[in-house]
BAKOL-646169 format. One record per residue (C-alpha): residue in one letter; chain; residue number from 1; z, y, x. Coordinates in Angstrom, 2 decimals. Last residue first. Example, Ala and Ser with C-alpha at 12.3 -4.5 7.8 and 13.67 -1.06 7.14 Angstrom:
<atom><residuo>S</residuo><cadena>A</cadena><num>2</num><zz>7.14</zz><yy>-1.06</yy><xx>13.67</xx></atom>
<atom><residuo>A</residuo><cadena>A</cadena><num>1</num><zz>7.80</zz><yy>-4.50</yy><xx>12.30</xx></atom>
REM end
This chain:
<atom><residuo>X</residuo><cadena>A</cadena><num>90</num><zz>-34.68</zz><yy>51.12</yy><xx>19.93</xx></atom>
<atom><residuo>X</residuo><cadena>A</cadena><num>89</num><zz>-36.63</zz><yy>47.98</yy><xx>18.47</xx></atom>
<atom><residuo>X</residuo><cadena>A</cadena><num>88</num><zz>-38.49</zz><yy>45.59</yy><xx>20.56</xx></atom>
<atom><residuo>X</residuo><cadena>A</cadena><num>87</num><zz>-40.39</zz><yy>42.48</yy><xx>19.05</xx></atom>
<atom><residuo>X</residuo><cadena>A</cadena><num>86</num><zz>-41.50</zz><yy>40.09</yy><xx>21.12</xx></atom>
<atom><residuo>X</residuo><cadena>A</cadena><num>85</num><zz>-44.44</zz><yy>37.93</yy><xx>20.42</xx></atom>
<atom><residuo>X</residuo><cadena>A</cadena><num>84</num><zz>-45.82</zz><yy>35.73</yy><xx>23.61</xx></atom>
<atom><residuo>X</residuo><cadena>A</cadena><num>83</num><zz>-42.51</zz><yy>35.61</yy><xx>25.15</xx></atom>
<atom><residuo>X</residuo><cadena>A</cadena><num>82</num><zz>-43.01</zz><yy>32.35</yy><xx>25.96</xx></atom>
<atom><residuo>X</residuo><cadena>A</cadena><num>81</num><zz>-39.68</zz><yy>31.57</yy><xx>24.01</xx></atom>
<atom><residuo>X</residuo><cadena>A</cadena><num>80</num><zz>-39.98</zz><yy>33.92</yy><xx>21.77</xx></atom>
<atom><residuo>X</residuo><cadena>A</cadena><num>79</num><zz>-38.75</zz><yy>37.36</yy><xx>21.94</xx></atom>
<atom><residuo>X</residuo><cadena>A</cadena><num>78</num><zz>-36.20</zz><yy>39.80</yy><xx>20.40</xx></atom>
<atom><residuo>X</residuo><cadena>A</cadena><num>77</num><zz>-35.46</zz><yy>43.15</yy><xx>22.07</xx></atom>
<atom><residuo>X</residuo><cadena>A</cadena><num>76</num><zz>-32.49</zz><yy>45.45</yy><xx>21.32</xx></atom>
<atom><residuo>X</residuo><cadena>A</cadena><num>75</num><zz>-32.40</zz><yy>48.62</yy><xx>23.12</xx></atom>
<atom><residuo>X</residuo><cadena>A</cadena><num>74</num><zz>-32.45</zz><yy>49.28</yy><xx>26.75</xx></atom>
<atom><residuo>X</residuo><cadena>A</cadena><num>73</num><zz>-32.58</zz><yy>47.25</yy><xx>29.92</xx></atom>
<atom><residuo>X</residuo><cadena>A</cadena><num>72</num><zz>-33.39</zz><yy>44.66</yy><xx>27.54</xx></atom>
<atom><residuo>X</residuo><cadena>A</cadena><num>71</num><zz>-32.44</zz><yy>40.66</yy><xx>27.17</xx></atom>
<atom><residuo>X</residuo><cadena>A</cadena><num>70</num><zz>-33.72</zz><yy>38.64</yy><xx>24.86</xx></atom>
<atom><residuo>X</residuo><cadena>A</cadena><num>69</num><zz>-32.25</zz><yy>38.28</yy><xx>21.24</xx></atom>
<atom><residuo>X</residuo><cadena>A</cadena><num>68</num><zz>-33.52</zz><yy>35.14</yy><xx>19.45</xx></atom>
<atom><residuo>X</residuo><cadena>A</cadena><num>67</num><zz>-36.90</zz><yy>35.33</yy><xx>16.85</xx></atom>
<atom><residuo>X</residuo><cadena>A</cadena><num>66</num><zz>-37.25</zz><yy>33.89</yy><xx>14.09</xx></atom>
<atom><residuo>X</residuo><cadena>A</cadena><num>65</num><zz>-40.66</zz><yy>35.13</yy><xx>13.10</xx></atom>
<atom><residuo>X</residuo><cadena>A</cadena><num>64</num><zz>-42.79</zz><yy>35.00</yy><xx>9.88</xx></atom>
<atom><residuo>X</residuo><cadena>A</cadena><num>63</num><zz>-46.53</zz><yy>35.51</yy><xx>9.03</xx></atom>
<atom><residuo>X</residuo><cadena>A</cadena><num>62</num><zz>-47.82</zz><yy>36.94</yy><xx>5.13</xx></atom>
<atom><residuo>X</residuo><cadena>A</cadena><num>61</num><zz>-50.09</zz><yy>39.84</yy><xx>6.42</xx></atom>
<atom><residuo>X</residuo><cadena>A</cadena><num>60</num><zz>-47.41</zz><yy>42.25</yy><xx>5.76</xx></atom>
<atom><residuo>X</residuo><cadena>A</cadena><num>59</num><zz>-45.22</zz><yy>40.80</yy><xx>8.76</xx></atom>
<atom><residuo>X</residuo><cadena>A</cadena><num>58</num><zz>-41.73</zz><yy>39.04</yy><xx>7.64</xx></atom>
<atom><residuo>X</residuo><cadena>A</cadena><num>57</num><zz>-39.40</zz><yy>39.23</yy><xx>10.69</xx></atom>
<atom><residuo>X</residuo><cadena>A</cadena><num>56</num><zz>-35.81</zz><yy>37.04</yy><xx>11.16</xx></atom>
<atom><residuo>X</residuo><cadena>A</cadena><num>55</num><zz>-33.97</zz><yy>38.72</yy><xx>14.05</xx></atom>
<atom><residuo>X</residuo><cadena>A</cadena><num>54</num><zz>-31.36</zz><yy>36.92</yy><xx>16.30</xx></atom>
<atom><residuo>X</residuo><cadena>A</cadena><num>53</num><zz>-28.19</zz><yy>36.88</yy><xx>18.19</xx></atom>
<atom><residuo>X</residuo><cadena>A</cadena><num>52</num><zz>-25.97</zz><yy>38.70</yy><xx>15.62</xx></atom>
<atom><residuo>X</residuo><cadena>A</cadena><num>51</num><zz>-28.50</zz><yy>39.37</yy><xx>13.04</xx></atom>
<atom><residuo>X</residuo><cadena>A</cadena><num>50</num><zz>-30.91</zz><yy>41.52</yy><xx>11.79</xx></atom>
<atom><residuo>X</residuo><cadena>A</cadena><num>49</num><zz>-33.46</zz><yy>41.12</yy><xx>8.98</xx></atom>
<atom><residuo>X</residuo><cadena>A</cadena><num>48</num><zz>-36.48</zz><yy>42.82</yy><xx>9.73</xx></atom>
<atom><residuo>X</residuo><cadena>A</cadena><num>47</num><zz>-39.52</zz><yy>43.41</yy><xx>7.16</xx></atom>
<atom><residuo>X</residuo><cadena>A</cadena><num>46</num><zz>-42.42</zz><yy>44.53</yy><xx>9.25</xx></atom>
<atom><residuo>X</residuo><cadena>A</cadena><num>45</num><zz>-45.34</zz><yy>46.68</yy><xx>7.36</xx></atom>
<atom><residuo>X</residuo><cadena>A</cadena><num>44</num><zz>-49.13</zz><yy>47.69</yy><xx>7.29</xx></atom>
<atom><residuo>X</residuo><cadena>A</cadena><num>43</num><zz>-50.61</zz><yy>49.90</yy><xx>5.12</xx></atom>
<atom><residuo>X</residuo><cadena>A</cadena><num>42</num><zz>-53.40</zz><yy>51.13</yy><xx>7.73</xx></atom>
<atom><residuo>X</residuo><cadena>A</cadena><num>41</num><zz>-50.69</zz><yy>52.94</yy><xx>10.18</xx></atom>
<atom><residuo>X</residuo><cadena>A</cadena><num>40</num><zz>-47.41</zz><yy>51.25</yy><xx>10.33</xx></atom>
<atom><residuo>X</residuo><cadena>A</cadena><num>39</num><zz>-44.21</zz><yy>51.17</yy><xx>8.14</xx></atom>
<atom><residuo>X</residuo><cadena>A</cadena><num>38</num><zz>-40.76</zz><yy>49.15</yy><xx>9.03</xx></atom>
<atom><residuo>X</residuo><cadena>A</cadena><num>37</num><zz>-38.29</zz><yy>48.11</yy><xx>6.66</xx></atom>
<atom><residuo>X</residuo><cadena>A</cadena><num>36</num><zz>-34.65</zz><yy>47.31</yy><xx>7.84</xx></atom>
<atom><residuo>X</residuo><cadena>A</cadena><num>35</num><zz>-32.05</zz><yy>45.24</yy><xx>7.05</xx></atom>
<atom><residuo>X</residuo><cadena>A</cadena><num>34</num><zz>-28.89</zz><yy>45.05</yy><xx>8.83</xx></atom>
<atom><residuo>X</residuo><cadena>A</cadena><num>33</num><zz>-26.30</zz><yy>42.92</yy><xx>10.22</xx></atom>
<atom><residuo>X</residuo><cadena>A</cadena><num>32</num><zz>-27.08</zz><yy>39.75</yy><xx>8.46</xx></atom>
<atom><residuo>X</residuo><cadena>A</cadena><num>31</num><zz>-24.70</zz><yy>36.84</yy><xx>7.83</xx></atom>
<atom><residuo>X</residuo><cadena>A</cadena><num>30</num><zz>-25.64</zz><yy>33.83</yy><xx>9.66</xx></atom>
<atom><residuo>X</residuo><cadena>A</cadena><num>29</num><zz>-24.14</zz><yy>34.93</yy><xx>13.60</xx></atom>
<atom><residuo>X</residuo><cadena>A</cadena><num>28</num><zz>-20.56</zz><yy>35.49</yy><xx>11.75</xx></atom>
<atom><residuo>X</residuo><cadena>A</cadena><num>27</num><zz>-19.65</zz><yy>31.95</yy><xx>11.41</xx></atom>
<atom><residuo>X</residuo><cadena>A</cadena><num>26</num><zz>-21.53</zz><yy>28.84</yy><xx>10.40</xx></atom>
<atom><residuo>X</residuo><cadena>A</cadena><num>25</num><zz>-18.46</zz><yy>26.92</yy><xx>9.95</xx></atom>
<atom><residuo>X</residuo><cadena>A</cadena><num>24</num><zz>-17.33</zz><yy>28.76</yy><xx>7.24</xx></atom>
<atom><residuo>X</residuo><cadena>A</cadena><num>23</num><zz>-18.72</zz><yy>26.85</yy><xx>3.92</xx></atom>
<atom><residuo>X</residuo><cadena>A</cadena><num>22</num><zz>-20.11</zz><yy>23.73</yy><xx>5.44</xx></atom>
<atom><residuo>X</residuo><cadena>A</cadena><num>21</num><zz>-17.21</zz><yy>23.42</yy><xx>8.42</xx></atom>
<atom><residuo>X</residuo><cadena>A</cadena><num>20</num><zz>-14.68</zz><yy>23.75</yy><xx>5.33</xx></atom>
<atom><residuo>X</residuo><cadena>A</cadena><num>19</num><zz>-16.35</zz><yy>21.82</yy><xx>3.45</xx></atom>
<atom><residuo>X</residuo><cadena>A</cadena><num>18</num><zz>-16.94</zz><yy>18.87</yy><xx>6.03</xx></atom>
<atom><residuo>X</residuo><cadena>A</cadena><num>17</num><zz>-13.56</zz><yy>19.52</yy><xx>6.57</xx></atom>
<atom><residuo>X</residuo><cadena>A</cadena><num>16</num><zz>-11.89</zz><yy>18.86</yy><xx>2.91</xx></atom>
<atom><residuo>X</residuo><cadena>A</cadena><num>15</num><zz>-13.80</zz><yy>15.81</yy><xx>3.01</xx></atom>
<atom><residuo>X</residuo><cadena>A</cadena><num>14</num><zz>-12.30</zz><yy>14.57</yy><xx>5.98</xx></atom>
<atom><residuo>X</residuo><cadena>A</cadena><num>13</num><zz>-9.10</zz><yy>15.16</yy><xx>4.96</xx></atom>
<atom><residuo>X</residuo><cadena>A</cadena><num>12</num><zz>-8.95</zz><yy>13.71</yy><xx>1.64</xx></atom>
<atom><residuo>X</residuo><cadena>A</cadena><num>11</num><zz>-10.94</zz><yy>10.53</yy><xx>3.24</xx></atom>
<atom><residuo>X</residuo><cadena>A</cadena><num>10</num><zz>-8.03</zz><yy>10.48</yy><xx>6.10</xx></atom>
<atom><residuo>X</residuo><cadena>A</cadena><num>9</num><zz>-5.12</zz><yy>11.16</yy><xx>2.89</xx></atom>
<atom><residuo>X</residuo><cadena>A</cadena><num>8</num><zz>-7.15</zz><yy>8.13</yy><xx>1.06</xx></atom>
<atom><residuo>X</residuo><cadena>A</cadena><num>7</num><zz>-7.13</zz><yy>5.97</yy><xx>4.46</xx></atom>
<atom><residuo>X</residuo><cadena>A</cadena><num>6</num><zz>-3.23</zz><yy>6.60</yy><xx>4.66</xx></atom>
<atom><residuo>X</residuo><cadena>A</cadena><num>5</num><zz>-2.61</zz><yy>5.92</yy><xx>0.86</xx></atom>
<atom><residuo>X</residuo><cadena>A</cadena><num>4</num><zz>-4.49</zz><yy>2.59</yy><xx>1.51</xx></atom>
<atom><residuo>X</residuo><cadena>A</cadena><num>3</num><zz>-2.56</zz><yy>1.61</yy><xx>4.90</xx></atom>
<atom><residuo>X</residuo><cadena>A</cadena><num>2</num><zz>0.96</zz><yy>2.61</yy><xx>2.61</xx></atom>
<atom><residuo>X</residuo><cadena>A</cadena><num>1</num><zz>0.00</zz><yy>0.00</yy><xx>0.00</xx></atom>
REM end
C-alpha cells in the first residue's frame, strides 16, 4: 500500500513539472520585447517582433526570418548563420 501511494505522489509530481516546465519553463527569451513596423520605398514593409536573443521578421512579399542576435559594434544586429540575411536595426 505505501509503494503505491509513493508511485502516485512520483506521478503527482511529475506531472505537476512537466506543467510547470510547459507553462514557465520557456522563460523570458519567448515573450516579445517590442514590435515594430518598418516602411520602405515602393510599398514595401518589415514586420519585427523583438526578443531577448532573437528577432522574428515578416517581409511584405510573404518571406519569414528567425533570426538570432549577432554581435555589433553598435546597435542590435540579427543574422543567420551564413550571414547571408542580416538584419541591423539602430
Amino acid at each position: 500500500m505505501k509503494q503505491l501511494i509513493a508511485i502516485i505522489v512520483l506521478l503527482v509530481l511529475i506531472a505537476a513539472g512537466y506543467y510547470a516546465w510547459q507553462t514557465y519553463g520557456r522563460g523570458p527569451s519567448q515573450v516579445p520585447t517590442a514590435i515594430a513596423s518598418f516602411s520602405c520605398d515602393q510599398g514595401k514593409t518589415i514586420g519585427a517582433t523583438f526578443y531577448t536573443s532573437k528577432v522574428d521578421l515578416v517581409l511584405s512579399d510573404g518571406r519569414k526570418f528567425s533570426l538570432p542576435q549577432a554581435i555589433s559594434a553598435s546597435g542590435a544586429r540579427y543574422a543567420s548563420a551564413d550571414e547571408t540575411f542580416v538584419f541591423w536595426n539602430k
